[in-house]
Structure formats: structure tokens, C-alpha cells
C-alpha positions in Angstrom: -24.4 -5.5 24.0 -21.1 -6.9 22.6 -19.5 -5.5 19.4 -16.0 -6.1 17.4 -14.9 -3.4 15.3 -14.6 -5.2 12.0 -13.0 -2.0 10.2 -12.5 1.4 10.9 -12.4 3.9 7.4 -12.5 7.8 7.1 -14.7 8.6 10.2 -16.6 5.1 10.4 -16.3 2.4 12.0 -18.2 -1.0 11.1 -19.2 -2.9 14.5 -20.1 -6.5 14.2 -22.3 -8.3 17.4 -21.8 -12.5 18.4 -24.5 -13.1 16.1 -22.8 -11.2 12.9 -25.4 -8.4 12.7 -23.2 -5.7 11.5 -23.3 -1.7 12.7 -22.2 1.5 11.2 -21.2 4.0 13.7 -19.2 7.6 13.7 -15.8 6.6 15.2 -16.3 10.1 17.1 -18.6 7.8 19.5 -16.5 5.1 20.3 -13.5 5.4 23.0 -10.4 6.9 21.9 -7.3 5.0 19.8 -9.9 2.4 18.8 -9.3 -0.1 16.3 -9.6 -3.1 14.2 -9.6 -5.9 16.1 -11.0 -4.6 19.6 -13.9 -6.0 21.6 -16.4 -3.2 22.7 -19.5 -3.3 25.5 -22.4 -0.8 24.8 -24.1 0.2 28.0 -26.8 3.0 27.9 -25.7 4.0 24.1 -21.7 4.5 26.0 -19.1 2.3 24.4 -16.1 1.2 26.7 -12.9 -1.1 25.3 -13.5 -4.8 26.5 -9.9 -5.0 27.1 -9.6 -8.5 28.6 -11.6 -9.7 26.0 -9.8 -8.2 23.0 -6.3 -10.0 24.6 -8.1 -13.1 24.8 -9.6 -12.2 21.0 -6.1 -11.6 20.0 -4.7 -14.8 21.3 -7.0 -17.0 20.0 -6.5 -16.1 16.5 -2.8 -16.0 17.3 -2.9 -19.9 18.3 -5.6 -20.2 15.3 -3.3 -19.0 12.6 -0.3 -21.0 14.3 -2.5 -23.9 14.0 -2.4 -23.6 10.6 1.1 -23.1 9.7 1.6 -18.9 10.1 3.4 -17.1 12.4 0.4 -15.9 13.5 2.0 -12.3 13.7 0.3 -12.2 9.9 -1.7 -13.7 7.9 -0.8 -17.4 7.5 2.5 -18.2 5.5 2.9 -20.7 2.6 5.5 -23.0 3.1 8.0 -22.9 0.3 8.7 -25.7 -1.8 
């Protein structure tokens, strides 16, 4: 199964599938420097880091939030008056 790790807070780490079920975990049983942002697999109750599909993750919302007018480094900027 495919997860994103939605957050990551004092020991726990909230997992989210494709369909937006959600799942609490102990951060002890996911790979090592995980965080926000990164795509997981579950195989046999082992997580491993999806890293080709984290970068492509990441880029997507980078051209998203350019799309819409941010840097996409951030959250999107305001354009000042």
C-alpha cells in the first residue's frame, strides 16, 4: 500500500493513502529522517521511502503553487497592491 506522511508530531506520524484514509503510526516504524511531505510503500508491515515519487510529489505542487502566483518555495504569495 501507498502512504504520504501528512505530519510528523512528538513520536507520531499521521500517514494518509490515495483514497484519504488516514493512519497513525510510531515514527520509530517508518525509515529514518522521514518527513512531511514523503511518499512511503508498505510491503509486509516494512515501510521503504518512495523516493522517485516524493520528487515527482514535490514538483507537482511546486508547478501547482507557481500556477497560482507563489514562488512555489512557500506557500503562495499575495501580490501587493
Amino acid at each position: 500500500m501507498r502512504y504520504t506522511v501528512d505530519r510528523v508530531s512528538e513520536g507520531i506520524a499521521v500517514l494518509e493513502t490515495e483514497t484519504g484514509e488516514r493512519r497513525t503510526l510510531e515514527l520509530a516504524k517508518l525509515p529514518e529522517n522521514v518527513k512531511e511531505g514523503d511518499c512511503l510503500v508498505e510491503m509486509n508491515g516494512t515501510f521503504s521511502l518512495d523516493s522517485k515519487r516524493t520528487t515527482r510529489r514535490k514538483r507537482k505542487l511546486h508547478a501547482w503553487l507557481k500556477a497560482l502566483g507563489g514562488s512555489g518555495d512557500s506557500a503562495p504569495q499575495t501580490k501587493k497592491k
